[in-house]
C-alpha positions in Angstrom: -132.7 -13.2 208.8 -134.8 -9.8 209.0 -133.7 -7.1 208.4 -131.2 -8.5 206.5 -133.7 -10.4 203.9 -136.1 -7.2 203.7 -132.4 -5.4 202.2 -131.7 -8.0 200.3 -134.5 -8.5 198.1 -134.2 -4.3 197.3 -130.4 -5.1 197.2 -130.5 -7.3 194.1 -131.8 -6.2 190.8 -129.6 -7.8 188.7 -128.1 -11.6 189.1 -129.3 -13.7 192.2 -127.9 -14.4 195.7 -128.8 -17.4 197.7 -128.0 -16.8 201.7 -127.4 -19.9 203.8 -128.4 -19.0 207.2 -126.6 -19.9 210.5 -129.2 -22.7 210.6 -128.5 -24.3 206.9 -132.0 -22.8 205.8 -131.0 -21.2 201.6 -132.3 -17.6 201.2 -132.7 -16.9 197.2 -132.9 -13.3 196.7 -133.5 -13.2 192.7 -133.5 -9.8 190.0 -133.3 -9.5 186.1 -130.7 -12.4 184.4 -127.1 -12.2 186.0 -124.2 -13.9 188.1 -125.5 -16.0 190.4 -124.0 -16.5 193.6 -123.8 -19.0 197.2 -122.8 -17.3 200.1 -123.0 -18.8 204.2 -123.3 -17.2 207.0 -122.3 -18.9 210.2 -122.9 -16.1 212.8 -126.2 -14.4 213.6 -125.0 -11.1 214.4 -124.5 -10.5 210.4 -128.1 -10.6 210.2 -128.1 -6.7 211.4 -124.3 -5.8 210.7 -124.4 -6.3 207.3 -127.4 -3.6 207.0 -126.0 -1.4 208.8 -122.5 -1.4 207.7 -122.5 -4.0 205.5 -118.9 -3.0 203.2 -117.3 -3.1 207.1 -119.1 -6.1 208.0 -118.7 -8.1 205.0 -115.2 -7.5 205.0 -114.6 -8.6 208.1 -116.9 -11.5 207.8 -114.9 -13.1 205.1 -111.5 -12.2 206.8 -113.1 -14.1 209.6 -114.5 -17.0 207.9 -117.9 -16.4 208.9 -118.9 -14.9 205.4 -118.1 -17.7 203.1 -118.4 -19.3 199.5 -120.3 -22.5 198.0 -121.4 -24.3 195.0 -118.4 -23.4 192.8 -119.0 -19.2 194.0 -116.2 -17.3 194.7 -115.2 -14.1 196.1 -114.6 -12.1 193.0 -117.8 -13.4 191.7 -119.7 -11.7 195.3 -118.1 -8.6 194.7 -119.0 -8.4 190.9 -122.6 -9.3 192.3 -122.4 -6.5 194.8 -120.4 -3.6 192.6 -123.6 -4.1 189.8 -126.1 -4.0 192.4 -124.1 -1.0 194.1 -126.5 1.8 193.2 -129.8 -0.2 194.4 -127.7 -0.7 198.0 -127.1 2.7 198.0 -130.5 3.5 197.8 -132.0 1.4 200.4 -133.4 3.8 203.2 -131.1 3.0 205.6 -128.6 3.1 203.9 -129.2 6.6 202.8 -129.9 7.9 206.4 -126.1 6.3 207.9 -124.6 7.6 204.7 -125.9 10.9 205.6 -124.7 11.0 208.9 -121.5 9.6 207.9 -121.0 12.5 205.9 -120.8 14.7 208.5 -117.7 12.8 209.8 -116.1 12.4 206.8 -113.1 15.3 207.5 -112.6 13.9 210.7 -111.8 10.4 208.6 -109.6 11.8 206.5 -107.1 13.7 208.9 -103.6 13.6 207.6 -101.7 16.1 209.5 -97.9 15.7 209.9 -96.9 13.3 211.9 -100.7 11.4 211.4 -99.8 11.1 208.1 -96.9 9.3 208.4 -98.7 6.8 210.4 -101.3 6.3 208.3 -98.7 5.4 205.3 -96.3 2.9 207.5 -100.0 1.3 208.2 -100.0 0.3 204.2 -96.9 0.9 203.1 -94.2 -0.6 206.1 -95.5 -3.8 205.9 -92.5 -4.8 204.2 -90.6 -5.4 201.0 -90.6 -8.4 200.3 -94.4 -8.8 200.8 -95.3 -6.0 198.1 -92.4 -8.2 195.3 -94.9 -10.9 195.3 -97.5 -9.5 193.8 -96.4 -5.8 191.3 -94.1 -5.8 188.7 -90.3 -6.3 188.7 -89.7 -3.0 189.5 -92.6 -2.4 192.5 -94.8 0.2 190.7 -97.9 0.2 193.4 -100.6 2.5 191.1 -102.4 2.4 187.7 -99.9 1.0 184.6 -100.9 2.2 181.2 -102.1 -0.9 178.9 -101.5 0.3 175.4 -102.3 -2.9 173.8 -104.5 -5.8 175.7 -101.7 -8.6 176.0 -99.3 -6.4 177.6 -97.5 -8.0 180.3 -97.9 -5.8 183.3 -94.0 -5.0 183.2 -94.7 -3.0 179.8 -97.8 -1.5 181.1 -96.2 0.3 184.0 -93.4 1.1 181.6 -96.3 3.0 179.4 -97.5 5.0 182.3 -93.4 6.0 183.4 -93.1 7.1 179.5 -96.8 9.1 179.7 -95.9 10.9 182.7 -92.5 11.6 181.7 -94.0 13.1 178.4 -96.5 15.4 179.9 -93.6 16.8 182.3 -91.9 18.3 178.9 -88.5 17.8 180.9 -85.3 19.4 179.7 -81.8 18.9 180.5 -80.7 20.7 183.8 -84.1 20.7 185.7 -84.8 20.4 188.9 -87.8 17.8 189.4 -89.9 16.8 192.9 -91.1 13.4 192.6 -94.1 13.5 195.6 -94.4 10.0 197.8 -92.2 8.4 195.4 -92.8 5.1 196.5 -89.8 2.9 195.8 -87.9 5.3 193.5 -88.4 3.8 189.7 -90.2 7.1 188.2 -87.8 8.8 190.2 -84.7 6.7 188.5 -86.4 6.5 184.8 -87.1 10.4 184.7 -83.0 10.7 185.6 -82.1 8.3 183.2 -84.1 9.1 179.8 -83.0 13.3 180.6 -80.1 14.7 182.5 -82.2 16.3 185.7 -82.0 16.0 189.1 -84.8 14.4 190.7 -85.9 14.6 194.7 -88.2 11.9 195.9 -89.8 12.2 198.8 -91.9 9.4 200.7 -93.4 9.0 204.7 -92.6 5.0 204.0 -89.2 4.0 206.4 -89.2 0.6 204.0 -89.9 2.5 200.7 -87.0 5.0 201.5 -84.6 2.7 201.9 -85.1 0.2 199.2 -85.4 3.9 196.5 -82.2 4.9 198.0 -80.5 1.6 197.7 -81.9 1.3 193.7 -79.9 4.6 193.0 -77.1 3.7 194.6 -77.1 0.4 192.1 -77.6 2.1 189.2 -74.9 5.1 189.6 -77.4 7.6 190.0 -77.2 8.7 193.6 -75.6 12.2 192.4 -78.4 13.4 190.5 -81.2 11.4 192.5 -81.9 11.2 196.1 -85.1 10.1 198.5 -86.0 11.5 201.7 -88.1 10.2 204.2 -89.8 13.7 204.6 -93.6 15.4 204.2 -94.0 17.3 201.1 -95.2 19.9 203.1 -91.4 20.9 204.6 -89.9 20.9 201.2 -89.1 24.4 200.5 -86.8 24.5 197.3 -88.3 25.4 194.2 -88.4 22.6 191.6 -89.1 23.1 187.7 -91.4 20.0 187.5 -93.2 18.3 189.8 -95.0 14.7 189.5 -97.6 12.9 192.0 -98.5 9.5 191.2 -101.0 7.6 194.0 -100.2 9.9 196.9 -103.2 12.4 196.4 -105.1 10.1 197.3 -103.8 10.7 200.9 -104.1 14.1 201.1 -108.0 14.2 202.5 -110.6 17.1 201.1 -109.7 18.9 204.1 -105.8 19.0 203.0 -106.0 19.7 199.5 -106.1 23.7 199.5 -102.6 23.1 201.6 -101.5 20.8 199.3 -102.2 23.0 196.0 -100.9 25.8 197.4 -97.7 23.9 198.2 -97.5 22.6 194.8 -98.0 27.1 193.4 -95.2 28.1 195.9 -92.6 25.2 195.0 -92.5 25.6 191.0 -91.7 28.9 188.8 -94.5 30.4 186.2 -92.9 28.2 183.6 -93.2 25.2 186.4 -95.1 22.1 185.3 -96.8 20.0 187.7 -98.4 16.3 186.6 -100.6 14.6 189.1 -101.6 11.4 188.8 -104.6 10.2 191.2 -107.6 7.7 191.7 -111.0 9.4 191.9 -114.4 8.9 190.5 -117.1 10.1 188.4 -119.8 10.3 191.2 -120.6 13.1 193.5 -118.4 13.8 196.4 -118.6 10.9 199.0 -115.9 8.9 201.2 -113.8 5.8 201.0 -115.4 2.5 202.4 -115.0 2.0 206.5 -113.4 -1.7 205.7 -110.8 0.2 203.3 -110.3 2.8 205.9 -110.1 0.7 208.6 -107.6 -1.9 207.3 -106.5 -0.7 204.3 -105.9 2.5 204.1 -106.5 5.0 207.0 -107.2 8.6 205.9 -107.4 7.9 202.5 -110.1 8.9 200.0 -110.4 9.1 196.0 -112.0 12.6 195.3 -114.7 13.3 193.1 -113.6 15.9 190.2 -115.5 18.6 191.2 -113.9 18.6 194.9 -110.1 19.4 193.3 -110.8 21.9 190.7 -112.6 24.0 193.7 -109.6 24.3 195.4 -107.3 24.5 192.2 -109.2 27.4 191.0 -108.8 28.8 194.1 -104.8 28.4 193.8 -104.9 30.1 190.6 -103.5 27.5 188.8 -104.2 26.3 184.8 -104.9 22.9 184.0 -103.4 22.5 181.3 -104.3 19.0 180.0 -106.7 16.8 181.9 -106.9 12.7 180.9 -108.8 9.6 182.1 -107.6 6.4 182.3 -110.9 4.4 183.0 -110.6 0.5 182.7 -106.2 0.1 183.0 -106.3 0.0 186.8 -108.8 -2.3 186.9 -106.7 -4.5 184.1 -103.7 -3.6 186.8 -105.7 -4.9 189.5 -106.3 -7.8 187.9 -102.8 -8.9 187.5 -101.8 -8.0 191.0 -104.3 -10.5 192.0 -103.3 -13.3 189.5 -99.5 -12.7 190.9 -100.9 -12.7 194.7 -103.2 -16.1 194.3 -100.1 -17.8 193.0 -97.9 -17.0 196.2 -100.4 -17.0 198.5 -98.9 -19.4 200.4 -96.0 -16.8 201.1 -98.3 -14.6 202.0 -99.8 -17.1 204.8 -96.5 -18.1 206.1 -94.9 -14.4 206.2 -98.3 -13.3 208.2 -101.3 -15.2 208.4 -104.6 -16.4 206.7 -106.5 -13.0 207.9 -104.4 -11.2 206.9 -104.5 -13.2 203.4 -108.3 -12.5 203.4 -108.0 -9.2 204.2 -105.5 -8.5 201.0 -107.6 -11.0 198.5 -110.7 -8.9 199.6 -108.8 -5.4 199.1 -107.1 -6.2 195.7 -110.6 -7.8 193.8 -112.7 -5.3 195.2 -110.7 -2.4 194.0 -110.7 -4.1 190.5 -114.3 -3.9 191.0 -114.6 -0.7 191.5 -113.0 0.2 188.3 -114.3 -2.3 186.4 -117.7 -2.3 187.2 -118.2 0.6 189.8 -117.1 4.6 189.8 -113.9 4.9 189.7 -110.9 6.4 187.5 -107.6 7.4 187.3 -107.1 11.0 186.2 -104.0 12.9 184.7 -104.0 16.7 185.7 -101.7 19.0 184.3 -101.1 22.1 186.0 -99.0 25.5 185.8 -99.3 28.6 187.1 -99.3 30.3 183.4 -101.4 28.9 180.6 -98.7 28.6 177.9 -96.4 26.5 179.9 -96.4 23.5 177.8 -97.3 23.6 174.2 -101.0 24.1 173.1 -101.3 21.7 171.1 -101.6 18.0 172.9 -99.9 16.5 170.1 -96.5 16.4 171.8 -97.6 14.2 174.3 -98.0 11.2 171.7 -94.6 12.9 169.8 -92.5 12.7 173.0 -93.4 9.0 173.7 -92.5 8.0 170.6 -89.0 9.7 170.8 -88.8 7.8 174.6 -89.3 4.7 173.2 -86.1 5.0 170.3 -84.5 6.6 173.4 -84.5 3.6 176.3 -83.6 1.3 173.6 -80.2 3.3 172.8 -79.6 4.2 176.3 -80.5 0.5 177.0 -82.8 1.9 180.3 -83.9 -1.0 182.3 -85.3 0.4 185.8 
């Protein structure tokens, strides 16, 4: 088991993990009172692959079924072990020196030029329809809902976060708004029903564009709302508003002076832009090589400091700036309840890999907001400071009036 023992026992300070070799021989690797967990391993090579990339390797380990679970332990409670425990793994001197070279990689990883782009999102987002209705809400809202209240169903949650964003946008009748990777169109329709503006979404997802387009269509709204399977970047009409929720995410450090700089030239002084986004509270760093690799290519959740470099640089205010800490993970968690109980879909439509893969994606992002560093964030950004009121007291107002408002207007996407 060296060097995989001599990790593990740095690995652990909280909780206990007992490793089942290849041979049957248990491993008990044992720190300060926590969850304990059973894991096998059935193939030798994970002795070294798991030290030296051990997010990559343990992924694919469990998609595999050489990484497995015993004596009532689950995945969800190996990936709680290993988010607490994250910091000491991080730490371990290997660990530190591959991170470090990594590092210098890391611009290459996140690459989304046009046309690269768009490959990168049919990887996620193309895999089809009806896969993504088994497991979000009713109306296929794929990022962080809002959970005003703790019983929420996830329906009202993502509801919330439509009637936040919509408040912070300070929309008035007659504007022009560009909803960026609009994903299948239900900000897009909600923003066009609650106020009369027009509202262009644009997305690099064949499947998402279709279903958005037909959804308008439905509801009598293709006059004042249309979706484009197009790059924000060749959008060139100037829109008073602008919203970005879970496509920043996409952009890649190396991207995001391009993509401020498209957001300063598309609005007027008086524009408003609202982008909503993953990142986290640690220092700059990159997305995990199993997430990359099968998940999401390109992708990575900034730290803070990385996207007010560039928006100082753009000259733009931020005009409001809020944290929503523990709802995705709450989000997460429902998306995972939803997926367990059609996981048999999800085995028939593709296979049990690919149903690993997915269980092993959806709990370990809850983990990382429930447990590791990250966050969902709210920047609000103009290109003059008096855009939106000064005091943040009309954000609260506005979703008060909302709410009286969808219930006369009877708004159900």
């Amino acid at each position: 088991m060296f060097p995989l023992s001599h990790m593990m026992k740095a690995f652990i300070r909280k909780g206990q993990l007992t490793v089942i070799d290849a041979d049957g021989k248990p491993h008990v690797f044992k720190g300060e009172p926590g969850p304990e967990v059973t894991m096998r391993l059935t193939d030798r090579k994970l002795y070294r692959t798991l030290v030296f990339n051990s997010e990559l390797a343990a992924g694919e380990a469990y998609m595999d079924g050489t990484l497995r679970f015993e004596n009532g332990s689950t995945l969800r409670d190996f990936l709680t072990l290993f988010s607490i425990n994250r910091l000491s793994l991080g730490s371990y001197p290997i660990q530190k020196v591959l991170r470090a070279i990594k590092m210098r990689f890391r611009k290459r990883q996140q690459s989304n030029v046009k046309g690269e782009a768009q490959r990168n999102v049919a990887h996620h987002y193309d895999l089809g329809n009806d896969f993504y209705k088994l497991f979000l809400d009713e109306h296929m809202l794929y990022s962080c809902a809002y959970f005003r209240e703790p019983d929420e169903t996830l329906e009202q949650a993502q509801r919330n976060k439509l009637r936040l964003l919509a408040s912070k946008l300070c929309l008035r009748p007659g504007m022009k708004v560009l909803d960026i990777g609009c994903g299948w169109g239900d900000l897009a329709l909600y923003l066009a029903q609650l106020e009369d503006v027009e509202v262009l979404g644009v997305t690099l997802s064949k499947e998402q564009q279709a279903l958005a387009t037909q959804r308008a269509r439905d509801a009598g709204l293709e006059g004042r709302v249309r979706f484009e399977l197009r790059d924000y970047r060749e959008v060139n009409e100037t829109f008073d508003r602008i919203v970005s929720v879970g496509m920043f995410e996409h952009v890649g450090v190396s991207h995001y002076d391009e993509f401020f700089k498209k957001l300063n030239t598309l609005m007027p002084d008086d524009g408003i832009a609202v982008l909503h986004s993953i990142g986290h509270m640690s220092p700059p760093g990159m997305a995990s090589a199993w997430l990359r690799k099968y998940i999401f290519p390109g992708a990575y959740s900034p730290a803070l400091s990385e996207v007010f470099e560039v928006v100082e640089q753009n000259h733009l205010w931020v005009s409001d700036l809020e944290f929503l800490r523990v709802h995705y993970a709450t989000t997460l968690k429902h998306w995972v309840e939803r997926f367990e109980k059609n996981r048999d879909k999800v085995v028939d439509m593709y296979d049990e890999r690919f149903a690993r893969m997915w269980e092993f994606y959806l709990i370990s992002c809850e983990m990382m907001f429930r447990t590791g560093s990250q966050l969902v964030f709210h920047m609000q950004l103009s290109r003059s400071r008096d855009a939106a009121p000064i005091v943040r007291d009309y954000i609260t107002d506005r979703q008060k009036a909302y709410i009286v408002r969808e219930q006369t207007l009877n708004i159900t996407l």
